[in-house]
N, C-alpha and C positions, 0 to 999 in steps of 0.2 A: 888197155882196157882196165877199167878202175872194180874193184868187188870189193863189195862191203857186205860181211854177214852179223847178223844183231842175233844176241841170245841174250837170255833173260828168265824171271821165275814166271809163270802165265799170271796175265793182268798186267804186268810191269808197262805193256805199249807198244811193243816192240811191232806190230803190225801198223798202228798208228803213225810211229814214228818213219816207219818205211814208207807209208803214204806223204807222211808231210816233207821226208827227205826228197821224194819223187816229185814232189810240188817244185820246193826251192829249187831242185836243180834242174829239172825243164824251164821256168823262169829265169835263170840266167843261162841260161841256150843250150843244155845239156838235154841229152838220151839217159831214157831207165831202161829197166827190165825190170821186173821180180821173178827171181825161181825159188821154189820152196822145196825143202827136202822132202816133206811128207804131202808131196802132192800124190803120190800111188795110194797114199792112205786115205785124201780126200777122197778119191774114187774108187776104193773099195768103199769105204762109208758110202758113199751112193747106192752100190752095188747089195750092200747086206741089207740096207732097209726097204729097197726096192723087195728084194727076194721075202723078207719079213712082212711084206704086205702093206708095207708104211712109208711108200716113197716120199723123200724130203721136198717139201714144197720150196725150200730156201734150201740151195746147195752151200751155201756159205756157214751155216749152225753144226758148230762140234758139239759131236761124241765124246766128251774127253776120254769117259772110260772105254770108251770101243774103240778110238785113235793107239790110247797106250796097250788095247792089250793086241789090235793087230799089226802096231810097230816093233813091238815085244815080239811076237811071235813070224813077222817078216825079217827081222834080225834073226832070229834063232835059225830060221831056214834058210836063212844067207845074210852073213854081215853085213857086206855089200847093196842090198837089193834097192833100199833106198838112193844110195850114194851112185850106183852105178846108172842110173836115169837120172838123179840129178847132175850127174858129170855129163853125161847125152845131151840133154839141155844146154850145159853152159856152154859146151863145145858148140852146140847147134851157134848158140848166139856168139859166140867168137867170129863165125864166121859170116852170118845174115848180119849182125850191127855190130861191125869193132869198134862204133864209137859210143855204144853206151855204159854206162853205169850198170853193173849188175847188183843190185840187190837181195841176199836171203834172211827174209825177218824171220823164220824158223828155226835156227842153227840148235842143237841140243847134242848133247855132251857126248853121244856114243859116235857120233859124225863128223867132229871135227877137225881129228886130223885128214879123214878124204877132202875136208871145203875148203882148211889150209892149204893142202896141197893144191888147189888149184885154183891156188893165187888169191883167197878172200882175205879180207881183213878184217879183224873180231872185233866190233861193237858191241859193248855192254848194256845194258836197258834194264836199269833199275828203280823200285820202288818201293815204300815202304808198305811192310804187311798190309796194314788196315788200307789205306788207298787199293791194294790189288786185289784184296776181297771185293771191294766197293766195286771196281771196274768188272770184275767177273759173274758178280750177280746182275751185272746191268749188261752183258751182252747176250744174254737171251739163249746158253750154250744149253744143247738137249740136255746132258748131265757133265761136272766138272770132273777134269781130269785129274788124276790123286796127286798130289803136289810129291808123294814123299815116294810116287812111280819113280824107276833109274833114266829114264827118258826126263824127268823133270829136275834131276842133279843140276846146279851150276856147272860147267865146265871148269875142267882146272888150267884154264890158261891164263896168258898174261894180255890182259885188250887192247888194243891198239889205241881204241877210244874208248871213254863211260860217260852215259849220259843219266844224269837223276831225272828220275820225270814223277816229281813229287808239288809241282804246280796246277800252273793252269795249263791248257791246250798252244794256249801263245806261246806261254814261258817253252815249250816242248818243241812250236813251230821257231821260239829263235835260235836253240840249240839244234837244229835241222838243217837251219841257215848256216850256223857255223862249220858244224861240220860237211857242208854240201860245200862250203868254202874254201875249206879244206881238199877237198878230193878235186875240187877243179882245178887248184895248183898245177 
């Protein structure tokens, strides 16, 4: 089973570019998955605004500051707590699809050696400043998350792969291609 995790500064695409890898390699007769590390934080984010009186009509719209400061403080109350439901997932799916591709377009820096450890490969998703302002004001996010949060650090590793995604959509989907060519190896 092949795992590829993409980390990157927010806006860079790294969601994007997980959708368009998901394309090319179903297309040439592969399985995906996506698992996200801060999927517990999606669903607390449900969970608070619900209780606030302002249930989210689109479950899909970040919080950025309410994501960093309950990731922040779900680390604080257990380093793990993330990582250890995202390891539950992958395991789940080792075992329901060994033939797919797993995918995490969320990887951030305080997680990565748990997503190493079990077996990911770091994908970089880069782009320049001004382009990732431009894509974060067009995704419609209830408010952005602090860039210079320690959840928002680059990681300090070595990537197995880096992809610029300082084009077009295309230019993005044939670097997708490539590397989806790559993993099918």
């Amino acid at each position: 089973m092949s795992k590829i995790a993409l980390y990157g500064k927010p806006g860079a695409g790294k969601s994007t570019f997980a959708s368009l890898l998901a394309d090319e390699l179903v297309k040439a007769g592969g399985e995906v998955a996506t698992v996200k590390v801060a999927a517990p934080l999606y669903q607390l984010q449900l969970i608070v605004y619900e209780m606030a009186g302002v249930p989210l009509v689109d479950p899909t719209r970040q919080d950025g500051r309410l994501l960093n400061f309950l990731g922040t403080e779900m680390r604080r109350i257990n380093p793990r707590s993330l990582t250890d439901v995202f390891a539950a997932r992958v395991q789940e799916l080792e075992r329901t699809r060994p033939e797919a591709l797993l995918v995490c377009d969320d990887l951030r820096g305080p997680d990565v050696d748990a997503v190493t450890a079990l077996g990911f490969r770091l994908v970089e998703i880069s782009a320049p400043a001004e382009v990732r302002a431009l894509r974060k004001a067009g995704r419609g996010d209830l408010t952005a998350g602090d860039e210079q949060h320690p959840t928002e650090a680059q990681p300090l590793v070595n990537a197995w792969r880096r992809v610029r995604n300082a084009g077009s959509l295309e230019d993005l989907r044939g670097e997708a291609a490539l590397l989806a060519g790559q993993v099918l190896r």
